[in-house]
C-alpha positions as CSV (number, residue, x, y, z in Angstrom):
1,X,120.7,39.4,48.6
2,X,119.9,41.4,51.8
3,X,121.5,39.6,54.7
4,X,120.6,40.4,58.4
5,X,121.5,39.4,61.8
6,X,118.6,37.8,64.0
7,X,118.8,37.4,68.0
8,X,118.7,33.5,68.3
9,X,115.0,34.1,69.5
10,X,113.8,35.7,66.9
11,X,112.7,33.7,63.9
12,X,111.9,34.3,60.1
13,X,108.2,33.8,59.7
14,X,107.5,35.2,56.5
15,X,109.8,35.4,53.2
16,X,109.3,37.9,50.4
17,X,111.5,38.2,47.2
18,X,112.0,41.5,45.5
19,X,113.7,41.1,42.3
20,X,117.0,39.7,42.9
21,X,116.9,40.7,47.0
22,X,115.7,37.7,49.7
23,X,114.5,39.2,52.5
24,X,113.3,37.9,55.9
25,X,110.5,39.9,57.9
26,X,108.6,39.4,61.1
27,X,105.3,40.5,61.6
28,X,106.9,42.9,64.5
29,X,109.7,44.0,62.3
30,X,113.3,43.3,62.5
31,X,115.1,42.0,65.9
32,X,118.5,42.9,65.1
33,X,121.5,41.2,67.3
34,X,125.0,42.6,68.3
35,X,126.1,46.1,68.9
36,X,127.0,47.2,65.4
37,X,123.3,48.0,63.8
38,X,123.2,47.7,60.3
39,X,124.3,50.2,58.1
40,X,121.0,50.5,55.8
41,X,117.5,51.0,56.0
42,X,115.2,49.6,53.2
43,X,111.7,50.6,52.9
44,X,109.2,49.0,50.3
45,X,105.5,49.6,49.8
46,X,102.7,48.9,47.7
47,X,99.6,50.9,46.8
48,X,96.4,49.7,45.2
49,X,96.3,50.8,41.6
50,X,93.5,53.6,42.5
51,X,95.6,55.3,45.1
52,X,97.6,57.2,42.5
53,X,97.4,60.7,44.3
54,X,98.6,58.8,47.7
55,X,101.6,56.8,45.6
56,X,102.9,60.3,44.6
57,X,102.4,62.1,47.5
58,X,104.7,58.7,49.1
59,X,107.0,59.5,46.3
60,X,107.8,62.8,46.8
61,X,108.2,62.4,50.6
62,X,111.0,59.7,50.2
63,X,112.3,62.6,48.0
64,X,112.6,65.1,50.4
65,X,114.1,62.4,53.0
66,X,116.9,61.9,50.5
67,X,116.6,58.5,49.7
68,X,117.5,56.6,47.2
69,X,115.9,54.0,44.9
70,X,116.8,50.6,44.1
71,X,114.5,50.0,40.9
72,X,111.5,48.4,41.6
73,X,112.8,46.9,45.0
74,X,112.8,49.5,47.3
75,X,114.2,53.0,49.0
76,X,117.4,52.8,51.1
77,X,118.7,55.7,53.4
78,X,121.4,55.1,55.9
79,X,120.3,53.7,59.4
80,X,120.4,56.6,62.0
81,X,117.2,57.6,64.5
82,X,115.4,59.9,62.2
83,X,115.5,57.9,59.2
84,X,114.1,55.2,60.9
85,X,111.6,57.2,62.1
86,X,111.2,58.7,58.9
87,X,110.3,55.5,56.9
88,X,108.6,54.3,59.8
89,X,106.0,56.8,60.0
90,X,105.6,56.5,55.9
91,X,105.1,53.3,56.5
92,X,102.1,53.9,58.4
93,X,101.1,56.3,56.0
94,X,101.1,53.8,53.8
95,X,98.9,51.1,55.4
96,X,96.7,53.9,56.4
97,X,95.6,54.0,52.8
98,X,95.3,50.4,52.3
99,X,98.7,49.5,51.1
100,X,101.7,47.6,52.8
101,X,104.8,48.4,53.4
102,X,107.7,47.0,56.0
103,X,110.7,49.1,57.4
104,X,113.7,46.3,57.0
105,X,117.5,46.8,58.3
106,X,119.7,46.2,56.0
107,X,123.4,44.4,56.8
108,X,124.2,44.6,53.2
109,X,123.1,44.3,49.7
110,X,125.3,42.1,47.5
111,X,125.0,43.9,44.1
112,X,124.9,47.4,45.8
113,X,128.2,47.5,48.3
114,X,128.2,50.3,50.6
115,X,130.6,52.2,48.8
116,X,128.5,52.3,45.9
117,X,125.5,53.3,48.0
118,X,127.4,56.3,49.1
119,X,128.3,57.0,46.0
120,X,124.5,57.1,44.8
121,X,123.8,59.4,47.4
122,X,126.5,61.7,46.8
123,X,125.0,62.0,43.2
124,X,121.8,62.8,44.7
125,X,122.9,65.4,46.2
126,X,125.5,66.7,44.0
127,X,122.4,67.3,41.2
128,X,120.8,69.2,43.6
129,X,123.7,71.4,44.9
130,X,124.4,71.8,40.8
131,X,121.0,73.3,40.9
132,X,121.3,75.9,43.5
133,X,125.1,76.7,42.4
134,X,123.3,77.3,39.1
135,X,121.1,79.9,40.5
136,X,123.6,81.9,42.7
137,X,125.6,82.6,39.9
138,X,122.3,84.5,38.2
139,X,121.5,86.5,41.7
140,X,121.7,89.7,42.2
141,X,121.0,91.6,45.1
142,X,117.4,92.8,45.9
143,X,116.0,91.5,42.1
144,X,113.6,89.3,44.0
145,X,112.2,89.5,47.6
146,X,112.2,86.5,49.3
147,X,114.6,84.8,47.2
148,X,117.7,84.4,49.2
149,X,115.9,82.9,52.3
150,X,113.9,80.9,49.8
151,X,117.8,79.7,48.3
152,X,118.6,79.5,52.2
153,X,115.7,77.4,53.2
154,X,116.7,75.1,50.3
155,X,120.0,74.5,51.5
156,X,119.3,73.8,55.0
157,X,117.1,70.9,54.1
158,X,119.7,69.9,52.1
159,X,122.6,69.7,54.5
160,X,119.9,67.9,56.7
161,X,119.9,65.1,53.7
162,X,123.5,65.0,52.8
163,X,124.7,62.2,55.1
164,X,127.9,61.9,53.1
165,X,128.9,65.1,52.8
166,X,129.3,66.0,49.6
167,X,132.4,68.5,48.1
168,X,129.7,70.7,46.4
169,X,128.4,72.0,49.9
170,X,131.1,74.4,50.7
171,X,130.7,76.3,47.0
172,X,127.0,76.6,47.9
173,X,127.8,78.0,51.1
174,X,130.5,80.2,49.7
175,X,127.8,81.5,46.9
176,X,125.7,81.9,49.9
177,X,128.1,84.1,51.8
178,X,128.8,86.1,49.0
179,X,124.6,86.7,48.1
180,X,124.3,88.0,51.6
181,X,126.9,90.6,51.6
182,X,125.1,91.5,47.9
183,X,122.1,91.6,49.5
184,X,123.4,93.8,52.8
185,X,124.8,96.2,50.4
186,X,122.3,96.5,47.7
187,X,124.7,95.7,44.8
188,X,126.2,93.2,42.8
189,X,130.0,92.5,44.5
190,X,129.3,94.1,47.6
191,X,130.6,97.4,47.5
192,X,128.7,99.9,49.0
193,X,128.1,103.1,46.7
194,X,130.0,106.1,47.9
195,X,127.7,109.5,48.7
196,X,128.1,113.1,48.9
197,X,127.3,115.0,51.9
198,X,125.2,117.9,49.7
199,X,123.1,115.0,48.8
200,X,121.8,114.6,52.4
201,X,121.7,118.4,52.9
202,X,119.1,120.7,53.2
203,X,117.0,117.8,54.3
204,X,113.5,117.6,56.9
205,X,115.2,114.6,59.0
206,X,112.3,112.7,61.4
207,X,112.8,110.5,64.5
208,X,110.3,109.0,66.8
209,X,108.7,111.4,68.9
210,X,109.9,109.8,72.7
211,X,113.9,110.7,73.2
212,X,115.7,107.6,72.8
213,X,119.1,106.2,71.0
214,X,117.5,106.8,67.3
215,X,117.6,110.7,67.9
216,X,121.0,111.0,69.7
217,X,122.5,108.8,66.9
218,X,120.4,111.1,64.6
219,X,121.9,114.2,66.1
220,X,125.1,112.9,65.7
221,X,125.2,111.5,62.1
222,X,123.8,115.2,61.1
223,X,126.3,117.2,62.8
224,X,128.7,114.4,61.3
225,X,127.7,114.5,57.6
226,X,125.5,117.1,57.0
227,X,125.6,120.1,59.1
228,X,126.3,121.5,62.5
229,X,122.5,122.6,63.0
């Protein structure tokens, strides 16, 4: 059972059951007394059977939000600012295409204790970190453009989703860490491949054609390595 704290003005006008969960909704949302907010958000919709394209595209945006589902009852994410708004504007999304669906904050939930919430969302996560860890270990510098930001993007939206902070972050970042120098270095392990100076000699060397820093540093790093011409 979901149980919630009302302001003594606010009344329940409307019940709704939801498998084992009782729930109490006003038209306007939930007034929620006290200080201490509730700890959970719970979002439930409904679609009509021909919006099948709409349900998924719903689906895969509570996805990327990082919530997680309760069977048949509902999605829950943890009750800060942007989930709210998250869920709130899906719920709009929702009635826009003829569906329903109510935004409800959550005290607690009687066969799902917080703890065991947590732990659900650490799972979550912890599949998806698996995933990336997974392809770290295969990368090698420079095999495929646009890969490491790619992996980089990735991980960034899922920091943003991790609200519990799970122990497979730091290895990612650590794989991470190590794909960059890889990647600065143009080889696996990043050591940077030794070179002889008669490889650069004997050379036509270009620079731009107004005098700037490229051609002093130019000038230098021949005398330096290559000749004193």
């Amino acid at each position: 059972m979901f149980t919630t704290r009302l302001s003594p003005a606010s009344q329940c006008l409307k019940k709704k059951r939801l498998d084992t969960y009782v729930i109490c909704v006003t038209p306007y949302g939930m007034d929620i007394a006290g200080e201490n907010k509730p700890p959970w958000l719970l979002f439930v919709f409904s679609l009509p059977a021909k919006r099948a394209s709409q349900r998924v595209e719903i689906w895969r945006l509570l996805k990327r939000y990082g919530s997680v589902g309760l069977g048949s009852s509902g999605y829950v994410l943890p009750n800060n600012f942007q989930n709210l708004e998250r869920f709130e504007w899906l719920a709009a999304t929702v009635r826009k295409y003829r569906g329903e669906a109510s935004v409800i904050h959550v005290e607690s939930i009687d066969n799902f204790p917080s703890k065991e919430l947590s732990e659900l969302f650490l799972e979550a996560r912890g599949r998806d970190y698996d995933a990336m860890i997974r392809e770290l270990k295969h990368y090698k510098g420079g095999s495929k453009p646009g890969q490491l930001s790619r992996l980089r993007r990735r991980f960034q939206e899922l920091a943003a989703i991790d609200f519990f902070n799970s122990p497979l972050r730091s290895r990612v970042e650590q794989l991470l860490a190590s794909a960059d120098a890889q990647q600065d270095t143009g080889v696996v392990g990043g050591a940077r491949p030794s070179r002889r100076k008669n490889e650069f000699q004997k050379r036509t060397w270009m620079t731009r054609p107004q005098p700037g820093i490229d051609r002093v540093s130019s000038a230098w790093y021949k005398t330096l390595f290559h000749s004193t011409r």
